[in-house]
N, C-alpha and C positions, 0 to 999 in steps of 0.2 A: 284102642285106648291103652296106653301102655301100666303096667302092672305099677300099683301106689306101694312103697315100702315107710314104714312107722320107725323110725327113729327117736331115742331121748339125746337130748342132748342138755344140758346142763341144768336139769330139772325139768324142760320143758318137754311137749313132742313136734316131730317136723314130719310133715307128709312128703317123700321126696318123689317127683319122678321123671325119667328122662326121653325124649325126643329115640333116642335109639334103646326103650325098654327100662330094666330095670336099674337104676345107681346102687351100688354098692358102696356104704360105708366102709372104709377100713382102718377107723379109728380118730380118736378127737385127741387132741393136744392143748394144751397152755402153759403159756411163761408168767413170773410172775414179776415182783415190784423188781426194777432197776433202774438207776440214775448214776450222775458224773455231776464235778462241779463244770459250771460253766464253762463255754468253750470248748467241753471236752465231748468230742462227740458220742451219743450213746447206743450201741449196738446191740441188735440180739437174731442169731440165727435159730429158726425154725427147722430141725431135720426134713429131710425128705423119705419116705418109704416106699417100697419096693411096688412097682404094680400100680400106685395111687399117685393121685395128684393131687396135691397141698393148696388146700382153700384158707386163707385166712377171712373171718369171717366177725371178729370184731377185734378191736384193738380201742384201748381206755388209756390216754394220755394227759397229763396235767402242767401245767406252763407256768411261769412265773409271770413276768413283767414283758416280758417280749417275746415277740410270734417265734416261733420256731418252721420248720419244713420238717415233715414225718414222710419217709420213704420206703416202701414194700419192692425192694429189690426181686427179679428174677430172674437166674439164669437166662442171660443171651447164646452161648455157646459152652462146650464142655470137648474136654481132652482129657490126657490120664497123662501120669508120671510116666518118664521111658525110665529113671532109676530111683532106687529109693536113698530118701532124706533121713541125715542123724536129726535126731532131737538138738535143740540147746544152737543153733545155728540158722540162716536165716532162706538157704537158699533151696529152690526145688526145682528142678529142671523137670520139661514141659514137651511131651512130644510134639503138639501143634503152638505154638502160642499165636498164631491169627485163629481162635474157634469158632468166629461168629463171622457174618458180614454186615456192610453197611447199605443203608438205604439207597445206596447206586448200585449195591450186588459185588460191591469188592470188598475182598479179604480184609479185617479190620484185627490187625495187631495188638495186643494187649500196650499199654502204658504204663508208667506211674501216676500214681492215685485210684487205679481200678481197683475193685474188691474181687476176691476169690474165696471160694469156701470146698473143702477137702474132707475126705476121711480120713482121720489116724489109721496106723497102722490094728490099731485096737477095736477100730470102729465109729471111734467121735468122730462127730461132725466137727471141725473149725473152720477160722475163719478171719480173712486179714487185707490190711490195702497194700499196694504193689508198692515198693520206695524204690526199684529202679528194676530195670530187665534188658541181660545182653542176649540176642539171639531167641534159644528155649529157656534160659536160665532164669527166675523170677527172684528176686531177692524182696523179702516179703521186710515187712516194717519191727516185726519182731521176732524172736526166736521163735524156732516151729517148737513147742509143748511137747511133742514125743513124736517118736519116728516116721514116715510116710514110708506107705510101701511103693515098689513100683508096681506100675500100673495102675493107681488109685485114681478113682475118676476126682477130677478138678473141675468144678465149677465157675465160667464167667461171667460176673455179675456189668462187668465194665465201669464206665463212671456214674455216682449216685444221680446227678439232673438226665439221664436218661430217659427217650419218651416213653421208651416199654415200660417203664418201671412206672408204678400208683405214687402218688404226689398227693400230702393232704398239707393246709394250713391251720394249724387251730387256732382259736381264739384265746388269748393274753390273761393274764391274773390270776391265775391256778384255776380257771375254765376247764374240768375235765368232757372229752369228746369223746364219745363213742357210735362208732361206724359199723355198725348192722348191713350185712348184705348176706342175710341167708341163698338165696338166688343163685348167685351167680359165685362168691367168695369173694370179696375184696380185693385181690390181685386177677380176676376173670378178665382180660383187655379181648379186645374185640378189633380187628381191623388193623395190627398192628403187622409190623416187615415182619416177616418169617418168623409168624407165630408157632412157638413149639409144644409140643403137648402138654410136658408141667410132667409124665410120668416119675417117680421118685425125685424127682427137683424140689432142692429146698429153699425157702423164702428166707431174706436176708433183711431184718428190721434198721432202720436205721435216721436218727435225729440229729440234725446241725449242732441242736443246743449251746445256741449262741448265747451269750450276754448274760440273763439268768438261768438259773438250772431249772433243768425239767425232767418230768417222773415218768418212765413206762409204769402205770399200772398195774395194766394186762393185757396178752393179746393171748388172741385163742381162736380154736377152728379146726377144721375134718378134711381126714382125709379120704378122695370120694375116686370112683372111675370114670365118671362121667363130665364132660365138660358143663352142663348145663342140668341144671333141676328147678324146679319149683315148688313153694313153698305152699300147703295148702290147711 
């Protein structure tokens, strides 16, 4: 019977334990309120940490007048810079730009409209959609915020209706939803093409936020070594 470890986690306790022994917590996270006026879509990245893999584990959303789609992006494939990026500019050149494959098993190129998310040279995590790519070159949608070193791992998210990626619909009229899955984390996919482990991979939030505006509340969650725990 594998060893029960006691966690708090936002006041509460969680019994955790794993199939291959003990899970290790290596810390709890949360974002708080953000919104956009409509049409403008609303994003929030989740770092990733070193060692651990990033359970989101609920997420509290509030809607106006029309459904939205709420999406838990995850790294499909990851490269690194071959040279470093100025601030105040838009472009990063890409030692792989095909990082992932497709469900035939061939090389799948980066596009425009894919998400990518980086380390600054500083440390931050950012984060942006592709507006055009010659070659390795990625010409990101806005200026890069401060320097990219080379070498910095780059993260590919691909495009947001991806089937890797967790897909929720809420319900309409300032309906707030919140999605509880201590278990498994909210982004845990199961049976999916060349599933990766999630180690320091950061989750990428992200809402159409069509027509009316709509509120990230909160989204929050831990990070764990184990792909699977239960809750007792």
């Amino acid at each position: 019977m594998p060893e029960e470890v006691e966690m708090s986690l936002g006041g509460g306790s969680i019994l955790m334990e794993s199939d291959e022994g003990v899970t290790t917590m290596g810390g709890i996270f949360g974002k708080g309120y953000k919104t956009q006026t409509a049409n403008t879509v609303i994003t929030e990245i989740i770092p990733g940490t070193a060692s651990y893999k990033t359970r989101v584990t609920s997420l509290i959303y509030r809607v106006g007048t029309t459904a939205h789609t709420l999406t838990l992006m995850r790294p499909v494939g990851n490269t690194v810079t071959s040279v470093s990026a100025a601030s105040g500019q838009k472009v990063m050149t890409l030692v792989n730009a095909s990082p992932a494959y497709t469900a035939a098993g061939a090389l799948e190129t980066l596009a425009a409209a894919d998400w990518l998310a980086w380390k600054d040279a500083d440390g931050t995590y950012q984060y942006d959609v592709i507006a055009s790519i010659s070659t390795n070159s990625v010409t990101m949608t806005v200026n890069l915020p401060s320097a990219v070193s080379a070498g910095a791992t780059v993260w590919a998210f691909y495009e947001v209706g991806r089937s890797s990626h967790v897909q929720f619909n809420p319900g309409v009229s300032t309906t707030r939803t919140l999605y509880p899955n201590f278990q498994t984390g909210i982004t845990k996919q199961v049976n999916e093409f060349n599933v990766r482990t999630g180690v320091g991979d950061p989750v990428l939030f992200h809402s159409d936020n069509g027509t009316a505006d709509g509120f990230l509340e909160g989204i929050a969650g831990i990070y764990v070594t184990s792909d699977q725990f239960t809750q007792t």
